[in-house]
mmCIF entry with sequence, helices, sheets and N, C-alpha, C, O atoms, coordinates in Angstrom:
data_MODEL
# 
_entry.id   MODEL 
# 
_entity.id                         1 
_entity.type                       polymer 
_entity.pdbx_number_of_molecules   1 
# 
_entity_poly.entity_id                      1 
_entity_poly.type                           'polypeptide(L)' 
_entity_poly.nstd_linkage                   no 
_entity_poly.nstd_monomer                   no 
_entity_poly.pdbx_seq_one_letter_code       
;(UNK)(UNK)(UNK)(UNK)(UNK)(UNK)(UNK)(UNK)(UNK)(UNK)(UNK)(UNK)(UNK)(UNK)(UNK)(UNK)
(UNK)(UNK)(UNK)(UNK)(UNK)(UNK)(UNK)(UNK)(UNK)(UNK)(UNK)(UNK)(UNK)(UNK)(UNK)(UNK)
(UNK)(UNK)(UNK)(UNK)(UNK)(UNK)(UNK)(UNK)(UNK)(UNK)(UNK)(UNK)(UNK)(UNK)(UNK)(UNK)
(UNK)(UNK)(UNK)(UNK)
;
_entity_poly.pdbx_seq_one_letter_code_can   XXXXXXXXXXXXXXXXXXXXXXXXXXXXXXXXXXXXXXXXXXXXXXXXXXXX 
_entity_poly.pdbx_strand_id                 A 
# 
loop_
_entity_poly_seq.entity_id 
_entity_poly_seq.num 
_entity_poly_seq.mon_id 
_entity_poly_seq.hetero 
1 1  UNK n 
1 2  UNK n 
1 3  UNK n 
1 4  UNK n 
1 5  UNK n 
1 6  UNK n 
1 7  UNK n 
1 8  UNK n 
1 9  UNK n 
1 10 UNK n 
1 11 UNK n 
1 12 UNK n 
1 13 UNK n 
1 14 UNK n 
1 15 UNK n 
1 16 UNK n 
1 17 UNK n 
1 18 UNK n 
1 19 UNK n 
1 20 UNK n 
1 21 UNK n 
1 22 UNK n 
1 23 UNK n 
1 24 UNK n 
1 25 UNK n 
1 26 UNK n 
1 27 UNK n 
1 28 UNK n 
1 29 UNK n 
1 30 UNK n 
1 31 UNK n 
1 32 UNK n 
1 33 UNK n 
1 34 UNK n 
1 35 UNK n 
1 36 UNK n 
1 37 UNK n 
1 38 UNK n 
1 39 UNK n 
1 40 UNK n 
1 41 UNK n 
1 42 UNK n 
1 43 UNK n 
1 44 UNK n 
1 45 UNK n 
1 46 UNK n 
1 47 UNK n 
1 48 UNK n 
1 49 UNK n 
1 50 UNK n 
1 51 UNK n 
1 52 UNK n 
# 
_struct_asym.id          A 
_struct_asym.entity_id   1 
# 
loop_
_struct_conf.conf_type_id 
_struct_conf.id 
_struct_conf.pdbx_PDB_helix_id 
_struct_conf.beg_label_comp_id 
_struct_conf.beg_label_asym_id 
_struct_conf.beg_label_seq_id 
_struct_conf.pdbx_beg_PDB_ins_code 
_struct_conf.end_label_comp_id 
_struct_conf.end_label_asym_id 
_struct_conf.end_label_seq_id 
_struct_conf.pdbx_end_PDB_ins_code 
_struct_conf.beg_auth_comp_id 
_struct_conf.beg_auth_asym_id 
_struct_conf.beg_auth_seq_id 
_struct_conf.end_auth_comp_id 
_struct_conf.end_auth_asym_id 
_struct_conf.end_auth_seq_id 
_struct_conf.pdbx_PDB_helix_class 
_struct_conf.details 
_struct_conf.pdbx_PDB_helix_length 
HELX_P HELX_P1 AA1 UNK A 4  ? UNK A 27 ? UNK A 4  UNK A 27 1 ? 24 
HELX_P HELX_P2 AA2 UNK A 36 ? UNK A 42 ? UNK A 36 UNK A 42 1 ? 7  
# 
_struct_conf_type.id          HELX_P 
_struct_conf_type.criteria    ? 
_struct_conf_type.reference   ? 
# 
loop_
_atom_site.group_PDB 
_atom_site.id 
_atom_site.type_symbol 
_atom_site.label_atom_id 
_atom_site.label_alt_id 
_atom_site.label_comp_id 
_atom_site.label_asym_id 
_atom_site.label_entity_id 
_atom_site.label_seq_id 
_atom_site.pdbx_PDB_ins_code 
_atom_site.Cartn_x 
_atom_site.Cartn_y 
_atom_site.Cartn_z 
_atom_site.occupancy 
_atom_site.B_iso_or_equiv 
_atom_site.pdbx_formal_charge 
_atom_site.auth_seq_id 
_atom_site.auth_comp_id 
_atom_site.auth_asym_id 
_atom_site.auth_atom_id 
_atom_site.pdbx_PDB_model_num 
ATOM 1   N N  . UNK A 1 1  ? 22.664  4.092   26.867  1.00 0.00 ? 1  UNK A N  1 
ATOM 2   C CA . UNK A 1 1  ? 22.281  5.348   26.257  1.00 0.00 ? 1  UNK A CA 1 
ATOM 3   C C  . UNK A 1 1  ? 22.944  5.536   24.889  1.00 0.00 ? 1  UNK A C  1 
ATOM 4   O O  . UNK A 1 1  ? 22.542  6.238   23.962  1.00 0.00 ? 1  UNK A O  1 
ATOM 5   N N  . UNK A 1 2  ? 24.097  4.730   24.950  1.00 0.00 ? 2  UNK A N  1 
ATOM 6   C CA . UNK A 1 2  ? 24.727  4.786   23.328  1.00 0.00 ? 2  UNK A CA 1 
ATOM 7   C C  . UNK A 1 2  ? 23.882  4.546   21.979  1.00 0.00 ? 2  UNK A C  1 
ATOM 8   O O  . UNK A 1 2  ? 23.903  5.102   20.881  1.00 0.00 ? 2  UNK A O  1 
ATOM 9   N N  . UNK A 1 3  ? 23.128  3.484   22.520  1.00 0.00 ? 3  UNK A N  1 
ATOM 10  C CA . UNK A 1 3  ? 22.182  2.340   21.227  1.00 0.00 ? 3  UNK A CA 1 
ATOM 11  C C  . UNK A 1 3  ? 21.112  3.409   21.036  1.00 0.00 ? 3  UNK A C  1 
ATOM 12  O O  . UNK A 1 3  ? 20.474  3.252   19.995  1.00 0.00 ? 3  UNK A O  1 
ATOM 13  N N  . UNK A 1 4  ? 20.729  4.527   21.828  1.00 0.00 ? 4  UNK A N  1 
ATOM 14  C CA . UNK A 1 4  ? 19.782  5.175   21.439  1.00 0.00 ? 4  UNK A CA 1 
ATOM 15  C C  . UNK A 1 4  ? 20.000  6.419   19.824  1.00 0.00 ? 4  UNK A C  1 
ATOM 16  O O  . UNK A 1 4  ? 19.199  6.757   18.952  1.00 0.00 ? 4  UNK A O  1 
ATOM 17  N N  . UNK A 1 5  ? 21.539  6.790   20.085  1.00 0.00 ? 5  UNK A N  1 
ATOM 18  C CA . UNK A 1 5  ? 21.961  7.423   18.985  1.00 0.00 ? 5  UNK A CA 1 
ATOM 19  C C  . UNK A 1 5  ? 21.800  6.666   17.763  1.00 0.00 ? 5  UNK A C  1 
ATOM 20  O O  . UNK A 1 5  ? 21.740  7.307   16.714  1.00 0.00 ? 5  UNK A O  1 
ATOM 21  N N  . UNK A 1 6  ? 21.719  5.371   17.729  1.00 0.00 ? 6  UNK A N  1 
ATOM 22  C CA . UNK A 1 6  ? 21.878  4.577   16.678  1.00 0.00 ? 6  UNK A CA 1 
ATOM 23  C C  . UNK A 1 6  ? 20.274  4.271   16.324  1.00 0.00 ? 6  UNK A C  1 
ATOM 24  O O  . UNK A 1 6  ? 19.789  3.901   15.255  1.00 0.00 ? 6  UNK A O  1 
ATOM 25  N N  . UNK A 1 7  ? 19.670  4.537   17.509  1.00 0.00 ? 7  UNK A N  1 
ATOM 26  C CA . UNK A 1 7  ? 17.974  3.508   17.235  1.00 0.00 ? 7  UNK A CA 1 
ATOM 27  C C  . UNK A 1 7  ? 17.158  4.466   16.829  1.00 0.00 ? 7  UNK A C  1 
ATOM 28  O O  . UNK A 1 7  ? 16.209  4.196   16.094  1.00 0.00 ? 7  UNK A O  1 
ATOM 29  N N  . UNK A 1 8  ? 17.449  5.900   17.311  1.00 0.00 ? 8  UNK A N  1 
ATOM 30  C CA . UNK A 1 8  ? 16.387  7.044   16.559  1.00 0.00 ? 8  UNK A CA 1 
ATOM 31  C C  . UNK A 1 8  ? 16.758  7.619   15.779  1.00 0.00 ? 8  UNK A C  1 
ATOM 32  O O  . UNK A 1 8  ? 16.054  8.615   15.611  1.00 0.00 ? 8  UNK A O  1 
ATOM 33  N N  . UNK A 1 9  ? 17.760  7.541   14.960  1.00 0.00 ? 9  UNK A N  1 
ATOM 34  C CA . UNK A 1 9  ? 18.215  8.180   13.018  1.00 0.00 ? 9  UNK A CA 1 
ATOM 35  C C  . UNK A 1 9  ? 17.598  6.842   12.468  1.00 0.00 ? 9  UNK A C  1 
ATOM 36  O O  . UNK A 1 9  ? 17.102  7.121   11.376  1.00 0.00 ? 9  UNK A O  1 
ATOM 37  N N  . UNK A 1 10 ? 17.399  5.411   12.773  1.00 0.00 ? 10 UNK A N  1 
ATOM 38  C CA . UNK A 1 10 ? 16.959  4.102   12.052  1.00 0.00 ? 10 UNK A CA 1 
ATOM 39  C C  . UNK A 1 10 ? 15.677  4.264   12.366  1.00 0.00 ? 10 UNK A C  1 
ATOM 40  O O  . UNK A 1 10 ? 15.135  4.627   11.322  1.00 0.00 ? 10 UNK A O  1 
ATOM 41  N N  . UNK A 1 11 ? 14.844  4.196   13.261  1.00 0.00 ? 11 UNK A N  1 
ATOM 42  C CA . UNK A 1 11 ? 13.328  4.473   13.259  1.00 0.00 ? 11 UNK A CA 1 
ATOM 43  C C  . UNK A 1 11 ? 12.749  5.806   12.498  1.00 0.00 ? 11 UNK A C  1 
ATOM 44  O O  . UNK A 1 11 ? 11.722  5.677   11.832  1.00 0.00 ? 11 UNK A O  1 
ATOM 45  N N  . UNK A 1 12 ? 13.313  6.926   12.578  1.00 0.00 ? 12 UNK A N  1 
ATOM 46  C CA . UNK A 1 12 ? 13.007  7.964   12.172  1.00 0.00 ? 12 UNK A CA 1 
ATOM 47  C C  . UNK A 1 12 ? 13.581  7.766   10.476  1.00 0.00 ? 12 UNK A C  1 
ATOM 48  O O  . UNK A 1 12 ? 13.233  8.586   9.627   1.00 0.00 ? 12 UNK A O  1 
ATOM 49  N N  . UNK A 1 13 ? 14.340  6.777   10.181  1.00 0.00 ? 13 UNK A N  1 
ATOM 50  C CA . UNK A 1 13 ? 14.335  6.688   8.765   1.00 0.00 ? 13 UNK A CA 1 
ATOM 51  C C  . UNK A 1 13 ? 13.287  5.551   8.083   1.00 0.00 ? 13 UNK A C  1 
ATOM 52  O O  . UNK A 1 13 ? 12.795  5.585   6.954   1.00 0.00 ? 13 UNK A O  1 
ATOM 53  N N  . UNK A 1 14 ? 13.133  4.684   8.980   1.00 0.00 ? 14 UNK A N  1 
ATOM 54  C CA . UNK A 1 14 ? 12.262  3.801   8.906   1.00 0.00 ? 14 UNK A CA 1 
ATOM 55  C C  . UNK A 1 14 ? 11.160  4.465   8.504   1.00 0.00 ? 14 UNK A C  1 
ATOM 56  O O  . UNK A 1 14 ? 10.963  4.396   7.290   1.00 0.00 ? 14 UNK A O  1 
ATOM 57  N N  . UNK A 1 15 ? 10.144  5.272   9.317   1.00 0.00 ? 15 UNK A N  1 
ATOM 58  C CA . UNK A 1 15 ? 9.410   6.005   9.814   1.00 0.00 ? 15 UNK A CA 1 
ATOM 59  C C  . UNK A 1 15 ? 8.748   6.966   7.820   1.00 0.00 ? 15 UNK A C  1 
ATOM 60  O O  . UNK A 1 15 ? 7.702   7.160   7.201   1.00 0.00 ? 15 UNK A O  1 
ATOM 61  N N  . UNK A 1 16 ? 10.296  7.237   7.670   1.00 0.00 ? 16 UNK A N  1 
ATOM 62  C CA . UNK A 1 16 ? 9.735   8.405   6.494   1.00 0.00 ? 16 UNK A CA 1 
ATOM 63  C C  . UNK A 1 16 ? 9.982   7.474   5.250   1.00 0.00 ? 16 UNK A C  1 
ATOM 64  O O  . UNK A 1 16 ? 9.376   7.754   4.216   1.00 0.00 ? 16 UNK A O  1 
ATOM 65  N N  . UNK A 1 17 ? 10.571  6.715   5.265   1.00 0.00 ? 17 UNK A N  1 
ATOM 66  C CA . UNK A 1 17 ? 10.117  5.354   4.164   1.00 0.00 ? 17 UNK A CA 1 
ATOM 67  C C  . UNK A 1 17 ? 9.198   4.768   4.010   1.00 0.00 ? 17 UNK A C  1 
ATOM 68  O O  . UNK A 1 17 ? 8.898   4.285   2.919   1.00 0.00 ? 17 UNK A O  1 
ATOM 69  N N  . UNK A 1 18 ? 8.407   4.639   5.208   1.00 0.00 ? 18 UNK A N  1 
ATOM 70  C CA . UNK A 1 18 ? 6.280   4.095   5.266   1.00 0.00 ? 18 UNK A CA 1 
ATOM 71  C C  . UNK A 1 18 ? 5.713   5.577   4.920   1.00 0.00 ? 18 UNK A C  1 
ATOM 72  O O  . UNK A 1 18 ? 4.518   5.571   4.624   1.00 0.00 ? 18 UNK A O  1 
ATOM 73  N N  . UNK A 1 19 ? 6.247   6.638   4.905   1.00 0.00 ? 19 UNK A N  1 
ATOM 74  C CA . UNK A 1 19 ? 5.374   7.468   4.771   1.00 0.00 ? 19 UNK A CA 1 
ATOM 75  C C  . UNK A 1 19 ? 5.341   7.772   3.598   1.00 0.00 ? 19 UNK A C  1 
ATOM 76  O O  . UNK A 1 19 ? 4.205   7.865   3.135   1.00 0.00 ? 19 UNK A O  1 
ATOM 77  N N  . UNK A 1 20 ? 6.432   8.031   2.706   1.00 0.00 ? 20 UNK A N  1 
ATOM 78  C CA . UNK A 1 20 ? 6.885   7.811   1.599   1.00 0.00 ? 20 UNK A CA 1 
ATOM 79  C C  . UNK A 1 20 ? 5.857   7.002   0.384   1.00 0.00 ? 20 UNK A C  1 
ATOM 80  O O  . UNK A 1 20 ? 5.202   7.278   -0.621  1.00 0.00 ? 20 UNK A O  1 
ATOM 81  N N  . UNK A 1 21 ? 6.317   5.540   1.456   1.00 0.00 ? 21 UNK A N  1 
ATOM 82  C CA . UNK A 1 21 ? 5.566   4.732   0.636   1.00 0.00 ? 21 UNK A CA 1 
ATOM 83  C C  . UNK A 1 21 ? 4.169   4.599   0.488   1.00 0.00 ? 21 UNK A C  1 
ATOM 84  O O  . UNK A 1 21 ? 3.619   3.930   -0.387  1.00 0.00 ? 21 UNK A O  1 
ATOM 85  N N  . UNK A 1 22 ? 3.505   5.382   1.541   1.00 0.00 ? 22 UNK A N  1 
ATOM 86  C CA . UNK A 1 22 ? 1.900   5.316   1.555   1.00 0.00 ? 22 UNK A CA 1 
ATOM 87  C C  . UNK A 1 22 ? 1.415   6.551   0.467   1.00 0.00 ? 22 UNK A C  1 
ATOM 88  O O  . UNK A 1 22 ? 0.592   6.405   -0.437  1.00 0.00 ? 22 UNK A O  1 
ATOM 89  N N  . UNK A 1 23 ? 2.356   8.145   0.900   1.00 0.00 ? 23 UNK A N  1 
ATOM 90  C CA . UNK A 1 23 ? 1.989   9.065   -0.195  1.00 0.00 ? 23 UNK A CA 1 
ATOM 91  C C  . UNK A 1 23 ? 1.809   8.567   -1.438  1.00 0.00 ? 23 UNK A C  1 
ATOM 92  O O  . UNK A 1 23 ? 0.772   8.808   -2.057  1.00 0.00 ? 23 UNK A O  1 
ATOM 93  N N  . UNK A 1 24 ? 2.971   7.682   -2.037  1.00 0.00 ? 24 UNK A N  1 
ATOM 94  C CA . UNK A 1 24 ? 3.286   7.041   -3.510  1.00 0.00 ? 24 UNK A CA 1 
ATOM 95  C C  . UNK A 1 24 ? 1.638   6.205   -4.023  1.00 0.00 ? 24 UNK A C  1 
ATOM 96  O O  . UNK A 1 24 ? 1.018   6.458   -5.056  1.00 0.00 ? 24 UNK A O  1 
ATOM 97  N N  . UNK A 1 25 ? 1.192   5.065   -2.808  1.00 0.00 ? 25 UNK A N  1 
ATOM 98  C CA . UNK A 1 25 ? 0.315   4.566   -3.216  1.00 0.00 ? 25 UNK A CA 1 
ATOM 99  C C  . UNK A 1 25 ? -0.734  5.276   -3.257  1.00 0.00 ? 25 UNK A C  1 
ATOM 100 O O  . UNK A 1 25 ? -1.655  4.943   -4.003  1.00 0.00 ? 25 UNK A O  1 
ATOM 101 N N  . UNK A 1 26 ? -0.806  6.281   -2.550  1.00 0.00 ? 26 UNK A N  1 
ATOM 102 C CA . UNK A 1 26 ? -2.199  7.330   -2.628  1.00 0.00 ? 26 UNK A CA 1 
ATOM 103 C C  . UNK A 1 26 ? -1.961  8.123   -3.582  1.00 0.00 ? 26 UNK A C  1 
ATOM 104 O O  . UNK A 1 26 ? -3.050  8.081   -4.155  1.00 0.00 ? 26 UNK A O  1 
ATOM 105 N N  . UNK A 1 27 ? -1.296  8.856   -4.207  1.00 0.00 ? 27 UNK A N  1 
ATOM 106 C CA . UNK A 1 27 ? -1.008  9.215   -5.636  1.00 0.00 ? 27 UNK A CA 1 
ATOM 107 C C  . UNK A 1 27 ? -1.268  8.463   -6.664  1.00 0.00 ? 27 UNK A C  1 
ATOM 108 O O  . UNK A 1 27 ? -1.732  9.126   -7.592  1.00 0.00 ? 27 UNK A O  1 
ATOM 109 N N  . UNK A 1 28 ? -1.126  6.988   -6.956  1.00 0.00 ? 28 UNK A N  1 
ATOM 110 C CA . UNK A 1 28 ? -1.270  5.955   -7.575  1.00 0.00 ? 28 UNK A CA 1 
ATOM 111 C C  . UNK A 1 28 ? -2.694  5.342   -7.942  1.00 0.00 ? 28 UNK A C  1 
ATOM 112 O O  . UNK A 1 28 ? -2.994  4.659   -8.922  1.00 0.00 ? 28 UNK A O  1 
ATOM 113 N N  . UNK A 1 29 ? -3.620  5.849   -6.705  1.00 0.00 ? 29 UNK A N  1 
ATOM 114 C CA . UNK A 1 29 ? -4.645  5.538   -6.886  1.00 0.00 ? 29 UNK A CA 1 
ATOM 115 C C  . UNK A 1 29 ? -4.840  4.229   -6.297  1.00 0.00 ? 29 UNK A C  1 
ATOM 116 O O  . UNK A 1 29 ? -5.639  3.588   -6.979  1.00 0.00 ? 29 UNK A O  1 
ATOM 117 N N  . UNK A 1 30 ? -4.334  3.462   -5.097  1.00 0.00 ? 30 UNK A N  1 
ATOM 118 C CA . UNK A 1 30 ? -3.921  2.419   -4.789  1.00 0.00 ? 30 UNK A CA 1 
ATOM 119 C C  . UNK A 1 30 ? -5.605  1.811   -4.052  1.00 0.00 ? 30 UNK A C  1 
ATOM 120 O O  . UNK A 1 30 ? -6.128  0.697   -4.027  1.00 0.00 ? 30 UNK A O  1 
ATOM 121 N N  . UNK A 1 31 ? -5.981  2.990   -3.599  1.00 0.00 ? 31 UNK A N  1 
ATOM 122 C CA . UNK A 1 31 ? -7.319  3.360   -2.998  1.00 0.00 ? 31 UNK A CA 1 
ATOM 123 C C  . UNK A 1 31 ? -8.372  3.835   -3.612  1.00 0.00 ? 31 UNK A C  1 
ATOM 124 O O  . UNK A 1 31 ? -9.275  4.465   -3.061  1.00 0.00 ? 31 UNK A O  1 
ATOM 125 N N  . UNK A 1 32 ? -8.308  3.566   -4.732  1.00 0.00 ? 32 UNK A N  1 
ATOM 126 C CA . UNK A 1 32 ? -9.465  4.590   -5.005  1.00 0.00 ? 32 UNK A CA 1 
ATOM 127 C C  . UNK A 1 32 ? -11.109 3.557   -5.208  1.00 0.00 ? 32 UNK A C  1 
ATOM 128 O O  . UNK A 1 32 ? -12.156 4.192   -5.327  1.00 0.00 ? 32 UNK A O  1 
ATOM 129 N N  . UNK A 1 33 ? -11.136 2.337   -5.221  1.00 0.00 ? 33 UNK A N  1 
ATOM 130 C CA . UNK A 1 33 ? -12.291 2.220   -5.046  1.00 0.00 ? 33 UNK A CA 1 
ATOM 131 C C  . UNK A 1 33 ? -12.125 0.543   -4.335  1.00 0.00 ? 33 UNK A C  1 
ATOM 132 O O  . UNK A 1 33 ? -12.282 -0.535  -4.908  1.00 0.00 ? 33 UNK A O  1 
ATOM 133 N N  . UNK A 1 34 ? -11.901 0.712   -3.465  1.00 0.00 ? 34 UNK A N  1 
ATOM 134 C CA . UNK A 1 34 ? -11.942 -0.949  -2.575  1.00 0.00 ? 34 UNK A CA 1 
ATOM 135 C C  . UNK A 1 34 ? -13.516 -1.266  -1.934  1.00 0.00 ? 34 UNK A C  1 
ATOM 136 O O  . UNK A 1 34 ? -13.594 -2.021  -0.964  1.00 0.00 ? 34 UNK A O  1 
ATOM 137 N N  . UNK A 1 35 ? -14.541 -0.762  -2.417  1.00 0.00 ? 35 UNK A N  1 
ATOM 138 C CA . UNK A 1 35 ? -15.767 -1.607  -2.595  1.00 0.00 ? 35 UNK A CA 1 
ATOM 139 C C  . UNK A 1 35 ? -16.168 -2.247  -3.801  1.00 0.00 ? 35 UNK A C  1 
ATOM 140 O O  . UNK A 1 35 ? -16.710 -3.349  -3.879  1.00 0.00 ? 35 UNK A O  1 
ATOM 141 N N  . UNK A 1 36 ? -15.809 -1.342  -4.911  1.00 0.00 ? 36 UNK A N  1 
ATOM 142 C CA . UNK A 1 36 ? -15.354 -2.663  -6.261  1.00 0.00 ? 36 UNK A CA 1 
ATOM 143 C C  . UNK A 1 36 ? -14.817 -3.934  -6.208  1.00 0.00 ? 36 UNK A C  1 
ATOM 144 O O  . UNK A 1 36 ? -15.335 -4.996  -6.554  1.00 0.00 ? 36 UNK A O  1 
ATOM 145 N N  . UNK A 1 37 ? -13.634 -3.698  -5.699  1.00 0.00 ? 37 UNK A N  1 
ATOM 146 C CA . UNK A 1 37 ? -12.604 -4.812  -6.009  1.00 0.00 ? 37 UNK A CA 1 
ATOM 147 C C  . UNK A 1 37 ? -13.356 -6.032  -5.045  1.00 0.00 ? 37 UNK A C  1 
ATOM 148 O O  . UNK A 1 37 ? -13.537 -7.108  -5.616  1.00 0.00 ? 37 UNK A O  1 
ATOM 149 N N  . UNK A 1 38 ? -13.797 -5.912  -3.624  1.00 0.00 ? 38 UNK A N  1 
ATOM 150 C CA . UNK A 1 38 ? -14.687 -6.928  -3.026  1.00 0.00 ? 38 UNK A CA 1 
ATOM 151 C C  . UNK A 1 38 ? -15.758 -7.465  -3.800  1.00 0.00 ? 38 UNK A C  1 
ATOM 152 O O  . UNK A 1 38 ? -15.773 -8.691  -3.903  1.00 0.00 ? 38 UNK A O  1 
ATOM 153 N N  . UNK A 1 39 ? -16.604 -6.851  -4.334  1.00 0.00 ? 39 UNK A N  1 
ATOM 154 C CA . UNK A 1 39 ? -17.987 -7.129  -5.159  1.00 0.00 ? 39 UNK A CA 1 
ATOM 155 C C  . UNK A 1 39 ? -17.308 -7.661  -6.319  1.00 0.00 ? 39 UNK A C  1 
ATOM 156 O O  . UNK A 1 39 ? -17.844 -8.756  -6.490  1.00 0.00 ? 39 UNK A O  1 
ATOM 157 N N  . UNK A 1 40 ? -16.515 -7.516  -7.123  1.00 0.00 ? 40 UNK A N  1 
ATOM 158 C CA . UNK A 1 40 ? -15.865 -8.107  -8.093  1.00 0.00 ? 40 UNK A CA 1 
ATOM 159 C C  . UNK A 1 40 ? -15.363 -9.594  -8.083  1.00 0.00 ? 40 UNK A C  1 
ATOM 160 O O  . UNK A 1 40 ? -15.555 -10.524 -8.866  1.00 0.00 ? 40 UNK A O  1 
ATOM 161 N N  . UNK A 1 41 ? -14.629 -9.479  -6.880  1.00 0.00 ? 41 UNK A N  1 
ATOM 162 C CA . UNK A 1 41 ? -14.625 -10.957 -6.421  1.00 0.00 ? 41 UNK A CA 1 
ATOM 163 C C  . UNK A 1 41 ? -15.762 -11.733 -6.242  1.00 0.00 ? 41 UNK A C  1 
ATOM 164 O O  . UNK A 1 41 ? -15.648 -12.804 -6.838  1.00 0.00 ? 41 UNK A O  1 
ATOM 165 N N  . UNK A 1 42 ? -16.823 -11.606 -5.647  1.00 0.00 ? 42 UNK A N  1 
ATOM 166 C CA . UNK A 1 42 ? -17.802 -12.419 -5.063  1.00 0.00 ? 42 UNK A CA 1 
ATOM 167 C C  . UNK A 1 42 ? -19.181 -12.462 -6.527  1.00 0.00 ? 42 UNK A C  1 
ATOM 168 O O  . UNK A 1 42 ? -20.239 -13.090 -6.567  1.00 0.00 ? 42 UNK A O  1 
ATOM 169 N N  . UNK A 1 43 ? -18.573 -11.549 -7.513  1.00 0.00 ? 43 UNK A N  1 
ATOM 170 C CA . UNK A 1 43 ? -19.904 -11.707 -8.698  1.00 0.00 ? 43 UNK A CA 1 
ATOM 171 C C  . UNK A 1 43 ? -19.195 -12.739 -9.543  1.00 0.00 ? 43 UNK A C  1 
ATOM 172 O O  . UNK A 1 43 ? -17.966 -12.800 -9.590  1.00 0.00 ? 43 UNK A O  1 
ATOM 173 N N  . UNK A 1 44 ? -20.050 -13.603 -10.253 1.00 0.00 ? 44 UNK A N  1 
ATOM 174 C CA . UNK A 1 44 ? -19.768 -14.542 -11.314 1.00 0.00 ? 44 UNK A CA 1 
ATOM 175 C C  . UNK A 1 44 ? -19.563 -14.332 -12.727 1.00 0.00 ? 44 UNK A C  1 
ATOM 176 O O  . UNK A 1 44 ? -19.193 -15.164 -13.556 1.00 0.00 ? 44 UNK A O  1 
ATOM 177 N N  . UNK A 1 45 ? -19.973 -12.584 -12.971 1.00 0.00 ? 45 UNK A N  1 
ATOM 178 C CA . UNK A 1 45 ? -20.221 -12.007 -13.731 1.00 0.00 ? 45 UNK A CA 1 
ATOM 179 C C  . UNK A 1 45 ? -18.501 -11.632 -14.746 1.00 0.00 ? 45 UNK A C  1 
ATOM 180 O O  . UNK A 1 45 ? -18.104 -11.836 -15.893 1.00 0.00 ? 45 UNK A O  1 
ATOM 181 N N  . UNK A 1 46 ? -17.901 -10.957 -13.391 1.00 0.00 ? 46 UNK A N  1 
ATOM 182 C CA . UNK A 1 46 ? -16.526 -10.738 -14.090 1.00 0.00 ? 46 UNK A CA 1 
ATOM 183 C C  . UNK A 1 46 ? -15.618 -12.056 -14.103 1.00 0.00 ? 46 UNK A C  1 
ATOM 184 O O  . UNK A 1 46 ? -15.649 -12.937 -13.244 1.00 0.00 ? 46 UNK A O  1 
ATOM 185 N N  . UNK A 1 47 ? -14.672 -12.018 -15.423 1.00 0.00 ? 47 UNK A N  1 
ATOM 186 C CA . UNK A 1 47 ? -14.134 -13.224 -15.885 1.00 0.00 ? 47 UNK A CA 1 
ATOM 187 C C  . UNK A 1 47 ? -12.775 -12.616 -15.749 1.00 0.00 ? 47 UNK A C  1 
ATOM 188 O O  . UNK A 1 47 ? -12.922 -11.546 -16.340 1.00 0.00 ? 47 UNK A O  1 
ATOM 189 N N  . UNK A 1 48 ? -11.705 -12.652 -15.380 1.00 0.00 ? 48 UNK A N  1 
ATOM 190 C CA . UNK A 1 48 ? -10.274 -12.069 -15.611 1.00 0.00 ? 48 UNK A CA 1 
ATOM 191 C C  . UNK A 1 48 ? -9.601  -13.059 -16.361 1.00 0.00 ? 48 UNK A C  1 
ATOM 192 O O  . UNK A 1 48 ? -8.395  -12.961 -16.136 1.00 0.00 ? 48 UNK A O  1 
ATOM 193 N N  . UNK A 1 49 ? -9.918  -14.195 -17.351 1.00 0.00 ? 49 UNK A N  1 
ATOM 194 C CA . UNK A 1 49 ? -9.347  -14.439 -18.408 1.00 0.00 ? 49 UNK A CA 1 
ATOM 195 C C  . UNK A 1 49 ? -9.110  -13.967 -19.390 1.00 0.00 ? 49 UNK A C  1 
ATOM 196 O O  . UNK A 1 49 ? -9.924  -13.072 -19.617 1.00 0.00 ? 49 UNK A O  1 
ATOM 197 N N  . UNK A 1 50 ? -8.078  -14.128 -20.496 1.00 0.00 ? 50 UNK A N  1 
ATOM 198 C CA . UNK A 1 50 ? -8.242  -13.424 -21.573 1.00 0.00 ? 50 UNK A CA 1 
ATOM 199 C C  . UNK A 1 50 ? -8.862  -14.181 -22.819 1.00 0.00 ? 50 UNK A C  1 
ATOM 200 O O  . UNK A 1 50 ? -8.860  -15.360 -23.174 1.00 0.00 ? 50 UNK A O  1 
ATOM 201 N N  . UNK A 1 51 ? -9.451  -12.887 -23.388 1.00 0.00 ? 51 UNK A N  1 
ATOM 202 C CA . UNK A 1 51 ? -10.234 -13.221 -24.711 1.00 0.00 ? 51 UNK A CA 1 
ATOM 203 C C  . UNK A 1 51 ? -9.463  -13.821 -25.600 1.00 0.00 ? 51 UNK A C  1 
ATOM 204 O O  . UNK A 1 51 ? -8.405  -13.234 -25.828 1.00 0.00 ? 51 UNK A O  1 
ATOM 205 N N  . UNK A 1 52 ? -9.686  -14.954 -26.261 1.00 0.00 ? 52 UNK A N  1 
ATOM 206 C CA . UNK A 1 52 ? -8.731  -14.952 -27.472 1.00 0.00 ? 52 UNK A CA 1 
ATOM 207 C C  . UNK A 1 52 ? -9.711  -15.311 -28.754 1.00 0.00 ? 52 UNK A C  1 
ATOM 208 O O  . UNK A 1 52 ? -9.240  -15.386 -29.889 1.00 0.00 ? 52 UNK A O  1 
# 
């Protein structure tokens, strides 16, 4: 019963560090259009080299 004092302040910090980190990427825009980025890949059209 000791290890439990120790295992739920570390999960529950764990816990608000993924949450943290998901708000951040959804603020970021991390999501905002992931049917682009698939179709982008699979067209021949876009080049991600640079122009010189």
């Amino acid at each position: 019963m000791n290890v439990l004092t120790y295992l739920i302040p570390v999960s529950l910090i764990l816990g608000g560090i993924g949450l943290v980190a998901f708000v951040f990427t959804v603020r970021s825009r991390q999501y905002e259009d992931p049917e682009g980025a698939a179709q982008r890949i699979l067209s021949d059209d876009y080049d991600d080299r640079p122009k010189s």
